[in-house]
C-alpha positions in Angstrom: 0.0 0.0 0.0 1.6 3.4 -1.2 2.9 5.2 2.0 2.2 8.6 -0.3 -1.2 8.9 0.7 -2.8 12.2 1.6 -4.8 10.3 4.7 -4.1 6.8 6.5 -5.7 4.1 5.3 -8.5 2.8 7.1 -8.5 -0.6 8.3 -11.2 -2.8 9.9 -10.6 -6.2 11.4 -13.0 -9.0 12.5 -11.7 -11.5 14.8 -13.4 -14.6 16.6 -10.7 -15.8 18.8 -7.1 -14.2 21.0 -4.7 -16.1 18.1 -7.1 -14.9 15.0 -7.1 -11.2 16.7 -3.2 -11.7 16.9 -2.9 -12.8 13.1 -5.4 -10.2 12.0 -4.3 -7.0 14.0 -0.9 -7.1 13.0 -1.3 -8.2 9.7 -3.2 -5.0 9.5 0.0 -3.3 10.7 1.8 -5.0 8.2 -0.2 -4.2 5.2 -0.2 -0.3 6.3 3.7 0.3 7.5 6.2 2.2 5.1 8.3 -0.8 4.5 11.3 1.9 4.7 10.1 2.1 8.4 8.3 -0.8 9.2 9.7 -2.4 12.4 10.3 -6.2 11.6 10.6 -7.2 14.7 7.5 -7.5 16.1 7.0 -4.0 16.9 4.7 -1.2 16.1 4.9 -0.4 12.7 1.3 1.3 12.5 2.3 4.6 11.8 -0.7 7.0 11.4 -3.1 3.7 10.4 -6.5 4.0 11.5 -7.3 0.7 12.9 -10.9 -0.4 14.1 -11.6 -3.6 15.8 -13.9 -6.0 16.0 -14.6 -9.0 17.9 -17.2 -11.7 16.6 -19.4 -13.0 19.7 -18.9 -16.7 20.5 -17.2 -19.2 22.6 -13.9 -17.6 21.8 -13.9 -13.8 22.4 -10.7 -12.9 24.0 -10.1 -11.8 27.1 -8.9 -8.0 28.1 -5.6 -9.7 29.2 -5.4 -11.4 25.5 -5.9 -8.6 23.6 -3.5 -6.4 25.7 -1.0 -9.5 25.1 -1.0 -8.4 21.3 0.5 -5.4 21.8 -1.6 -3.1 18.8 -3.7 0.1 18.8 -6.9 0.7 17.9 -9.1 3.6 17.7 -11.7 1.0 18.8 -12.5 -2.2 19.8 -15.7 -3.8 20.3 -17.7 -7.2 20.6 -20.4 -7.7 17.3 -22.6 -10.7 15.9 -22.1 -11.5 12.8 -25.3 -9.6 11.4 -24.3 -6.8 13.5 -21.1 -6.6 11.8 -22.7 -6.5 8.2 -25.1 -3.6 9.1 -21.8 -1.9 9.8 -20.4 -2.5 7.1 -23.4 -1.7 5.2 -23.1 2.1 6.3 -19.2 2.1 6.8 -16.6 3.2 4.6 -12.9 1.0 4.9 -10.6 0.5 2.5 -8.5 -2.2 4.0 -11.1 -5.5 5.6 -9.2 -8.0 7.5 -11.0 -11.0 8.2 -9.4 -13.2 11.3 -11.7 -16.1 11.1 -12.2 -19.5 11.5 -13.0 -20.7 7.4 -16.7 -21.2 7.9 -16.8 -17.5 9.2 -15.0 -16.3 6.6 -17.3 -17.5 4.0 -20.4 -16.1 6.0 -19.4 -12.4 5.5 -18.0 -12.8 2.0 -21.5 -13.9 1.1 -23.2 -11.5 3.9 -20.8 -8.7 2.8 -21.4 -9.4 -1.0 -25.3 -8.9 0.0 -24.6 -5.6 2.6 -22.9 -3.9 -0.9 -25.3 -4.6 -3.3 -25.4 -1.2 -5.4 -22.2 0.2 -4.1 -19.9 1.9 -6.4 -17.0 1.5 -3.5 -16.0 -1.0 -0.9 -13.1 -2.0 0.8 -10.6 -4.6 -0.2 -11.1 -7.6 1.6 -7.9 -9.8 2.9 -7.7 -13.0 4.7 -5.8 -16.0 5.8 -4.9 -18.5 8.0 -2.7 -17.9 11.8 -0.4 -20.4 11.2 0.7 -23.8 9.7 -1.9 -25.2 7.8 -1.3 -28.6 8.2 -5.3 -30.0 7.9 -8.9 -29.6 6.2 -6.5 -27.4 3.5 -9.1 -27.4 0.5 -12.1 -27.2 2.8 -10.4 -24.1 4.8 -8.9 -22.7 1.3 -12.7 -22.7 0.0 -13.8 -21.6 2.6 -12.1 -18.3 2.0 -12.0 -17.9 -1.4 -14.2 -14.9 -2.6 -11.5 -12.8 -0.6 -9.4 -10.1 -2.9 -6.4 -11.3 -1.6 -6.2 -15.1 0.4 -2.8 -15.0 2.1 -0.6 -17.5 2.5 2.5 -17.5 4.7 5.1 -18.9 3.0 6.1 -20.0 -0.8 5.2 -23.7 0.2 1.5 -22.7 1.2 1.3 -20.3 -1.6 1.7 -23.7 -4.4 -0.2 -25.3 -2.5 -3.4 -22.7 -2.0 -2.8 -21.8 -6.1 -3.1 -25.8 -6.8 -6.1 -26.3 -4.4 -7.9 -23.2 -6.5 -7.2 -24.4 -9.6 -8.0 -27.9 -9.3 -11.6 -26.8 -8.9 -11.6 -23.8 -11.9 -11.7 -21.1 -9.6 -9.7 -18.1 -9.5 -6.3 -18.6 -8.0 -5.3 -14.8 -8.6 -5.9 -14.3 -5.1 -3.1 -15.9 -3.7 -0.6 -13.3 -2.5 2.6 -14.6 -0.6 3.6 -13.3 2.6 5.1 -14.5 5.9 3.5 -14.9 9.6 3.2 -11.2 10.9 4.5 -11.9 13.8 7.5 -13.2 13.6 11.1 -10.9 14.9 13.0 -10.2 17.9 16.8 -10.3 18.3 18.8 -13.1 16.9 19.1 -15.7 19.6 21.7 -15.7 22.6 22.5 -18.1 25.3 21.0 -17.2 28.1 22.2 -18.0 32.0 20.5 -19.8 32.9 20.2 -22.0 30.0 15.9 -22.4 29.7 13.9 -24.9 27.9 10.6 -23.7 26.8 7.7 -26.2 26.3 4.8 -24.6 23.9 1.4 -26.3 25.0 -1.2 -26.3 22.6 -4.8 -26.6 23.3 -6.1 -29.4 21.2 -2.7 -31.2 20.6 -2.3 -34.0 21.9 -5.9 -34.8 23.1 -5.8 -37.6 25.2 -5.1 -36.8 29.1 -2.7 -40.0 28.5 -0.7 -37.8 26.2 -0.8 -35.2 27.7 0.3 -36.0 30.9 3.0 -38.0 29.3 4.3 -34.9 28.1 4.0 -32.9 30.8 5.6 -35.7 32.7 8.3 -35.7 30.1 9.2 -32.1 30.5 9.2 -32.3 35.0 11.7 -35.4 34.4 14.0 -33.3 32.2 13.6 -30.4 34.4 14.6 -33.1 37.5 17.6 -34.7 35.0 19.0 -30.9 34.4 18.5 -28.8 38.0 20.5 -26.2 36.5 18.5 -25.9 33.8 15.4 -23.4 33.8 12.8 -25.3 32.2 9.1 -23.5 31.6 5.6 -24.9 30.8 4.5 -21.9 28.1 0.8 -21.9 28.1 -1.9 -19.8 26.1 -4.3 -18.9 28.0 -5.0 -18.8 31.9 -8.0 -20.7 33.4 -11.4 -19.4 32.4 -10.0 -18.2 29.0 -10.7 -20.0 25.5 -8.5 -19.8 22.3 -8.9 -21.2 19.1 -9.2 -24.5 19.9 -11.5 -25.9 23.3 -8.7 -27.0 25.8 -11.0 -29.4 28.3 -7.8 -30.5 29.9 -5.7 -27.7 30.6 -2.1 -28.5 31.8 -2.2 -25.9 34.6 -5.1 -28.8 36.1 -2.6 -31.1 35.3 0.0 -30.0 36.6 -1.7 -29.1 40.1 -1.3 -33.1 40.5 2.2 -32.7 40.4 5.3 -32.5 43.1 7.2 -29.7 40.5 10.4 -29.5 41.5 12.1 -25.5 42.2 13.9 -25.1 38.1 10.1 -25.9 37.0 7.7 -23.0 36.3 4.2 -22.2 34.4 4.3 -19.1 32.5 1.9 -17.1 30.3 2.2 -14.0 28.1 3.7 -12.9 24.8 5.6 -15.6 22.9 8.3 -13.3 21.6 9.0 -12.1 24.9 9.3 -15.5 26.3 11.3 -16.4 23.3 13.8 -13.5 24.1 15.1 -16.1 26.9 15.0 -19.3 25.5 17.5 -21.6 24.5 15.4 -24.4 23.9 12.0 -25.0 21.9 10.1 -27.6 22.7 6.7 -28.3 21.0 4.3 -31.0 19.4 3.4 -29.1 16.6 3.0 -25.1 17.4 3.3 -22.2 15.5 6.0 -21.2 17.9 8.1 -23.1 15.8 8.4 -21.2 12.9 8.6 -18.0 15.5 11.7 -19.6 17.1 13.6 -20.8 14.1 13.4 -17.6 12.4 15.5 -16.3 15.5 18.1 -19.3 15.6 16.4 -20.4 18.5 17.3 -24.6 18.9 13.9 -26.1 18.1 12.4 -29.1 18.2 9.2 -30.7 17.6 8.3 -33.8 19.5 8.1 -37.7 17.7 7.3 -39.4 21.0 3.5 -39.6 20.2 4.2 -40.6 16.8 4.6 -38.1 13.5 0.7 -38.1 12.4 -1.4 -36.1 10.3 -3.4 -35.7 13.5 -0.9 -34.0 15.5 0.2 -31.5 12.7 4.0 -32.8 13.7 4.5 -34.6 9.8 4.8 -30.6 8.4 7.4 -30.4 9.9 8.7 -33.7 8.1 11.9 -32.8 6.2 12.9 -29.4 9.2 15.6 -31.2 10.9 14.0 -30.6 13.9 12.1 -33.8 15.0 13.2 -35.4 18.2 12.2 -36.9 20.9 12.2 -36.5 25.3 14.9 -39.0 25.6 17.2 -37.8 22.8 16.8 -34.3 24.4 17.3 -35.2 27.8 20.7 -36.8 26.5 21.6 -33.5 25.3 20.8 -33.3 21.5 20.4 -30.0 20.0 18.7 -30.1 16.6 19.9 -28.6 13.1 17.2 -27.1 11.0 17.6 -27.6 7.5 17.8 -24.6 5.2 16.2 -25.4 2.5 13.0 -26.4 4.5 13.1 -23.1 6.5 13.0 -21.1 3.3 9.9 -22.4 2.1 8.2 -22.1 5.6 8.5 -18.0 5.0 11.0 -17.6 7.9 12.8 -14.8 7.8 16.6 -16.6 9.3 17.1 -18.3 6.1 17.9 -14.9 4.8 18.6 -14.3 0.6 21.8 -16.3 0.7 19.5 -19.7 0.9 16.5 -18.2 -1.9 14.5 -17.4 1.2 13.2 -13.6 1.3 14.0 -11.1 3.4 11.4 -10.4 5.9 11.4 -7.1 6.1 9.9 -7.6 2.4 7.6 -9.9 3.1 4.6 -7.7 2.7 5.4 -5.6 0.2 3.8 -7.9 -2.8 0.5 -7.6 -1.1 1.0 -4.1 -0.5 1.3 -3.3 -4.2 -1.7 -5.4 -4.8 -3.9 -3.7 -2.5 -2.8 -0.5 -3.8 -3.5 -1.3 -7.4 -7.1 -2.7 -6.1 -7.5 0.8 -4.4 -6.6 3.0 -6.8 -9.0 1.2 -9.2 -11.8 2.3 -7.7 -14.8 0.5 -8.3 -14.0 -3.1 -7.6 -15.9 -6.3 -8.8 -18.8 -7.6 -6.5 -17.1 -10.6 -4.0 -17.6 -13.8 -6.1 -16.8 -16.8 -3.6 -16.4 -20.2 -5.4 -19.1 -21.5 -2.5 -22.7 -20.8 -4.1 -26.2 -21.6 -4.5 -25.6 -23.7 -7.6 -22.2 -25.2 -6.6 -22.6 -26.3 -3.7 -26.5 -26.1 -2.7 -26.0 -29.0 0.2 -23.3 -27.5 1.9 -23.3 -23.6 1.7 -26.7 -23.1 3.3 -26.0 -24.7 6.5 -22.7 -22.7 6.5 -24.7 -19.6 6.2 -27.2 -20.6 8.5 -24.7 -21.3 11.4 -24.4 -17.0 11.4 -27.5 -16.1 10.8 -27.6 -15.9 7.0 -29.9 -16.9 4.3 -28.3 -18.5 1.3 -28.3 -15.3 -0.6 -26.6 -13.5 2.1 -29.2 -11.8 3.9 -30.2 -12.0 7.7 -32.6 -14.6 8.5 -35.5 -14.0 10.2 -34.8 -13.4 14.2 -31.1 -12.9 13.6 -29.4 -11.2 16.3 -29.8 -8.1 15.6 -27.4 -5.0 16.6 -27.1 -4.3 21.1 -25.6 -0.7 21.5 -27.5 -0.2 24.1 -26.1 -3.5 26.2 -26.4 -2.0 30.0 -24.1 -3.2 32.7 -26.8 -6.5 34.1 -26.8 -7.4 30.1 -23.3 -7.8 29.6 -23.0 -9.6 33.1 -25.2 -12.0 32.1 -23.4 -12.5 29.2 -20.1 -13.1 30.4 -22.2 -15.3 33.0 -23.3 -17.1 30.2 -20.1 -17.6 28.3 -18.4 -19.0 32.0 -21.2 -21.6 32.0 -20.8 -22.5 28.2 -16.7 -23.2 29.0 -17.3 -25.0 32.2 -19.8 -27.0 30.2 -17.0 -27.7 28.2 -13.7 -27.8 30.4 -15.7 -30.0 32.9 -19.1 -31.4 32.7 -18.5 -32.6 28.7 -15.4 -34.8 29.6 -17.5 -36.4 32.4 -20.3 -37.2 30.5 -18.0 -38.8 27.4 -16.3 -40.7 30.2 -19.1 -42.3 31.6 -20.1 -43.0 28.0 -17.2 -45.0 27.4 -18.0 -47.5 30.9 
């Protein structure tokens, strides 16, 4: 996007979860900084965007501490439903729409927002894309979010593979724009004193309390094997708090089971500030992979529980990094291949190895949205999901947010709350504590005593 512009750009982003607000707030930032001044690092590189939040209502809708954890501005922030949102939009004028969603969502406002602009000579450029590694459901999330201007991927491996997935179906590919996570940086890695192994939980990988008190076990042995070692249990979210993905058993209940010895500890907060001291990354299958390895952190990602499609460990097939507890605890330290690291988008590959430079990352899309914007009138959104393509699927998609199959709200769809008093949003956030203790507690029970 040209930094010549006579006013900032405005930017909206709608966001259903903590990680999807992370992924879509800065890649906001991204797609607005003067690459001559953007930060790389995982710092502010705003500059005079105007940035407006929003925050689809659901299971997921972060937390004040979560959205502090991110670290961006905006003018404002506020909870919506999904029709809500398109009314907005409807009256609104944005020339930059980010949508953070899970791929059903997406494809409930590209069709909603397709209706909200019918007649409109302008609207706003709409972007998407995925948090992380995709490493499952890739053409059912990749449909999902076609009808976007620009589908992002993160890397020149998930770039081939969105393009192929488009193609192989006749729809337009041209969306595809390559960029990298948003937020990876921070300073080349140093060893620390002590030296600190980092272990970065996931909600829904592994599963199993089996597995997952095997790993925790795992990590309080090598903590007990290496005393003067600091060894930390990262986690995502405190109790009470919901991500992405439902986390019904949480490690921090796990772990309250446990004698931990004194070099053991549970930590929360931002991952790049974590990462600042680690020497170590440990992890089954987290994004905080790719965030370490473009710092020349040591990481690994775990083969005990097997390398399965299921755990999201086999992308990383081919890294150099997979290892397991007991070759760790005998001191092994993990080489990642360069090759591989090039095509994941990370920035420590450098040019030498073909990899991009980071700080260049965004500039392709950038261009794109600045040649979308200076077009003025832009085509209606044309999703590859329709009426006629895929009449058993789409409607219930639709439905699930309120929507008709032509976009519109259905009849009794939430409509918009401004005037939410104090006892309404109490109840709410009453409600939504139920809904995850329902989930974290009472669920588990019930599918236990199914199983007797």
């Amino acid at each position: 996007m040209p930094a010549s512009t006579t006013k900032p750009p405005r930017i909206a982003v709608l966001a259903d979860s903590d990680t999807r607000w992370k992924w879509g707030a800065l890649t906001a930032s991204r797609l607005a900084a003067d690459p001559s001044m953007e930060a790389g690092q995982g710092g502010d590189a705003q500059g005079d965007t105007a940035l407006t939040g929003y925050l689809l209502r659901g299971r997921a809708t972060p937390t004040v501490r979560q959205l502090r954890e991110v670290g961006v501005r905006t003018d404002s922030l506020r909870e919506v439903t999904g029709v809500e949102f398109l009314r907005e939009m409807a009256e609104e004028t944005y020339d930059v729409l980010v949508l953070a969603l899970v791929g059903g969502g997406v494809q409930a406002m590209l069709h909603g927002l397709a209706h909200a602009w019918q007649g409109r000579t302008r609207r706003p450029v709409v972007v998407t894309g995925y948090v992380g590694v995709v490493y499952e459901k890739l053409a059912d999330g990749l449909l999902l979010r076609h009808g976007a201007d620009l589908v992002l991927a993160n890397s020149r491996q998930d770039a081939e593979r969105f393009r192929a997935v488009y193609e192989g179906v006749g729809a337009d590919a041209s969306s595809v724009t390559e960029v990298a996570l948003p937020f990876l940086g921070g300073a080349p890695y140093e060893k620390n004193d002590p030296y600190t192994v980092v272990f970065a939980a996931q909600p829904s990988v592994p599963e199993s309390r089996k597995d997952r008190t095997y790993l925790l076990n795992r990590l309080i042995q090598h903590a007990r094997m290496h005393p003067e070692r600091e060894v930390l249990l990262k986690l995502r979210s405190r109790p009470g708090e919901h991500t992405t993905h439902i986390e019904e058993l949480p490690y921090q209940k796990l772990a309250q089971r446990q004698d931990l010895p004194a070099n053991f500890r549970l930590v929360y907060g931002n991952m790049g500030e974590v990462l600042d001291h680690t020497d170590l990354l440990v992890t089954v299958s987290s994004t905080a992979a790719l965030e370490s390895l473009h710092r020349r952190i040591p990481t690994v990602v775990l083969t005990d529980l097997g390398v399965r499609e299921g755990l999201g460990n086999h992308h990383f097939v081919g890294s150099g990094c997979l290892a397991s507890w007991d070759q760790l605890d005998a001191g092994h330290e993990p080489a990642p291949d360069p090759e591989w690291v090039a095509r994941q988008g990370v920035g420590a590959a450098g040019p030498s190895s073909g990899g991009e430079s980071y700080a260049t990352a965004f500039d392709g899309a950038r261009r794109r949205i600045g040649e979308l914007l200076a077009a003025g009138e832009l085509p209606p959104l044309e999703p590859y999901y329709t009426p006629v393509t895929a009449p058993g699927y789409l409607p219930g998609v639709l439905a699930r947010h309120h929507l008709a199959p032509d976009g519109s709200p259905l009849p009794g769809a939430p409509a918009a709350d401004k005037s939410a008093g104090p006892v309404r949003q109490i109840v709410r956030r009453a409600a939504r504590g139920a809904y995850r203790h329902g989930v974290q507690r009472v669920a588990p029970v019930i599918r236990r005593m199914g199983e007797l």
